[in-house]
N, C-alpha and C positions, 0 to 999 in steps of 0.2 A: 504494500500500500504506500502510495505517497501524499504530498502537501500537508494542510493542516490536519489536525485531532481536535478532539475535547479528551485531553487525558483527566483519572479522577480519582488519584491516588488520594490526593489529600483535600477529597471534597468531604465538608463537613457531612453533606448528607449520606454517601458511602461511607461513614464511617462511625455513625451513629444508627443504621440500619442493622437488622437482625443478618448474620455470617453464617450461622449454624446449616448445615446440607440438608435439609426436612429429611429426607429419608431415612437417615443415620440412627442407631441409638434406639429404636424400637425395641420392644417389649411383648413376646406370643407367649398364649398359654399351651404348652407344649399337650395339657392332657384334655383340650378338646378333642372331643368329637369330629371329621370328618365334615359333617352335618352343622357342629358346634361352631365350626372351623368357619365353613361359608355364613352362618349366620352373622359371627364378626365380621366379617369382610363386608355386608351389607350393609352394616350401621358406623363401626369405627371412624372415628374421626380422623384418627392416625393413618388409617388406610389412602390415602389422595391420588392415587391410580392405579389401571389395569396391572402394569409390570410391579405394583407394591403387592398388589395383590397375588399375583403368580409367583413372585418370592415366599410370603406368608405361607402360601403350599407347598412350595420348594422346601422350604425351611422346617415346615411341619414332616415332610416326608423323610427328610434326611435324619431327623434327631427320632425319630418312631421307628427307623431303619424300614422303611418300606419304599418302596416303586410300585406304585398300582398303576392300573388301570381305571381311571374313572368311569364309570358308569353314564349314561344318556343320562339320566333323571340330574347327576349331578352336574354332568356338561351344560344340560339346559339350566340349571341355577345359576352357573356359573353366566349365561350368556343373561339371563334376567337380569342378575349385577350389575353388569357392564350396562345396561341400556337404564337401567334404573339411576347410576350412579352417572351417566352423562360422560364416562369416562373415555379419552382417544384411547385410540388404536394402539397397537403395535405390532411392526412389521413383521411379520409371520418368520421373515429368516430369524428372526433374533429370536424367536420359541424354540427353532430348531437347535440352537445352541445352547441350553438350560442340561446340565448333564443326566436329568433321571427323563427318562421313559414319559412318566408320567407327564411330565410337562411338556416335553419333545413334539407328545401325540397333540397337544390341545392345538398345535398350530393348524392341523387340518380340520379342528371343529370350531375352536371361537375364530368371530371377524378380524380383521388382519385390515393391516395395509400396506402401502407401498411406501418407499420412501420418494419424499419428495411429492407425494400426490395429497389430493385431499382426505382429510381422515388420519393423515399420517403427521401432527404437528411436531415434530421434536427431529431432532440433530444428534449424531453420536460423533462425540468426541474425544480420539485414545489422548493418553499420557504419556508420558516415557516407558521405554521399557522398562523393566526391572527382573535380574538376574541375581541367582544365589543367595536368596534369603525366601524365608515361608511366609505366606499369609498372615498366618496371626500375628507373625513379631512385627509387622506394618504397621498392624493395628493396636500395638500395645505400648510403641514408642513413637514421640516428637518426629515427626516425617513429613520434606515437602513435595508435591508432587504439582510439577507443571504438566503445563498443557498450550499449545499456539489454536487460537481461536477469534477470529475476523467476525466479531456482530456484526448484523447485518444491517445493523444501522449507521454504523463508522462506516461511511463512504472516503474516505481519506485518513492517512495518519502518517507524519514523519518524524515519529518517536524511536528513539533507539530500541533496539531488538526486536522481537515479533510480538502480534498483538495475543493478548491470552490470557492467563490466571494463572496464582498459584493457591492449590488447597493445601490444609498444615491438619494432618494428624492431630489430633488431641487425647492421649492416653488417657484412658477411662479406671486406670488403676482395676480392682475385682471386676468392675466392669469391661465389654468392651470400649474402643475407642472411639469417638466423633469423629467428626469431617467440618472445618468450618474454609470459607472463602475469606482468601486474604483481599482485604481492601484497602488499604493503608497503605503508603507509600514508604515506610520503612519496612514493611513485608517486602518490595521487590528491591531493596539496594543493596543487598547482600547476593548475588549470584552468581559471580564470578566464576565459583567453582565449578557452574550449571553446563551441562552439554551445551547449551544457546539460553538465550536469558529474555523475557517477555515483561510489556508492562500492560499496564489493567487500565481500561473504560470502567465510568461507573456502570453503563449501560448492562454489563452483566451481571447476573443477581443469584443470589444462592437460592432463593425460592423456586425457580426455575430450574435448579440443576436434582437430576436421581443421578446418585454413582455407583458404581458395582464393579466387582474387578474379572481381569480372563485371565485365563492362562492361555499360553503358549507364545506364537512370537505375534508383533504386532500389527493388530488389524488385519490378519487372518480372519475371513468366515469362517473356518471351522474352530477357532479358538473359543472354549469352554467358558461359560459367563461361571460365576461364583456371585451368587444376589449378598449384599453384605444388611438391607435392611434390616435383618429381625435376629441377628448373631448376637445380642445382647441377651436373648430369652434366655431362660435355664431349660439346660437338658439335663436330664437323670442319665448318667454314665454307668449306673449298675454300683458304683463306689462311693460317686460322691455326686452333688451338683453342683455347674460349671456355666456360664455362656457356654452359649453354643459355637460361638467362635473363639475359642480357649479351648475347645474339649479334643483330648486325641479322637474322638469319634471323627471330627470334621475334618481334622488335618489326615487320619489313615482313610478315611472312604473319599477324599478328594484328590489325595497325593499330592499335597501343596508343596510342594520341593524345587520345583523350577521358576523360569521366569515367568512374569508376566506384568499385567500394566492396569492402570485404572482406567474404566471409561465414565465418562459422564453423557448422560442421555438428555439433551436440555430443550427445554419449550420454545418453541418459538410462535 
């Protein structure tokens, strides 16, 4: 991009606005029901879209150790939600990517879109790679994670480096970890160290942003999503109770040992 900007590191109103990533930091009750399960998803407050919700399932499936098969009766509840809750799309390839079965199949029952077309409001955009460390130690210490990202409303900018955001890990101690958006101008003057270094529009907003992480290498379609919303819940590990993104349950049935990167899926 070139000519001017509106850069807004140090605008009062970015930086007295809420940072915190919505999705982050949730809380499931692991021993609903199935049944129990869709019922939250239809009223929760917490729930704020289609993919929160297909995590919620995800999340329920992996800590109960199951991969079903949902049933029509539950398929069509599932699609009642979506039309009830007014909630967009999402693009059927990124169903196909959820690693249980269960979730896999719903891409050829719930509505779907395309990207880029109507139905389809949001943008996905990766992070850096990242190599040689596991999931959960991401989430359980101080970490920043860029991203190069041109809103589409900055029609020009002739700001040093590319345009984009950084998100900062928030160790959640016994808890899982947060996600909040830097907005502050001493968040981006430290990056020298950074493979390329990015400054922030107010125009980008953390209410806007779902993150969740892949494996594999980056921006591969076949690269495995990992839902991080509801890794805060407790799982019963048979020994003790854990987050569910803390528990060897999650780190041995997922094989989080490699690289991989965050994406953020963001509204537009």
């Amino acid at each position: 991009m070139a000519a001017s900007s509106t850069a807004a590191s140090s605008s009062p109103t970015a930086e007295n606005r809420c940072d915190v990533i919505p999705n982050c930091h949730h809380v499931l009750n692991m021993k609903l029901t199935i049944h129990g399960l869709l019922d939250f998803l239809e009223v929760s407050e917490n729930v704020t879209s289609l993919f929160m919700a297909l995590e919620a399932l995800w999340t329920w499936d992996m800590c109960r150790g199951l991969d079903i098969m949902y049933s029509p009766l539950i398929n069509s509840r599932l699609k009642g939600i979506i039309k009830k809750r007014s909630w967009s799309l999402v693009p059927s390839n990124m169903l196909e990517r959820f690693s249980f079965t269960s979730i896999r199949n719903l891409s050829s029952v719930l509505p779907s879109c395309v990207k880029n077309t109507d139905g389809c409001d949001c943008i996905f955009i990766n992070g850096e790679r990242m190599t040689g460390i596991k999931f959960p130690i991401i989430m359980n210490r101080s970490t920043e994670l860029r991203f190069c990202f041109e809103h589409p409303s900055i029609k020009s900018c002739n700001l040093p480096g590319k345009c984009g955001f950084i998100l900062q890990v928030v160790p959640g101690g016994s808890t899982f970890g947060k996600i909040r958006l830097c907005t502050k101008g001493e968040d981006y003057r430290h990056q020298k160290a950074a493979e390329f270094e990015v400054h922030f529009h107010e125009q980008i907003r953390a209410e806007k942003m779902h993150v969740f992480f892949c494996t594999g290498t980056l921006g591969n379609q076949s690269d495995m999503i990992i839902p991080i919303s509801w890794l805060s819940s407790s799982c019963n590990t048979g020994q003790n109770t854990v987050p569910v993104g803390n528990s060897q349950l999650f780190t041995r049935k997922l094989g989080l040992q490699g690289s991989g990167y965050f994406t953020v899926m963001y509204e537009i």
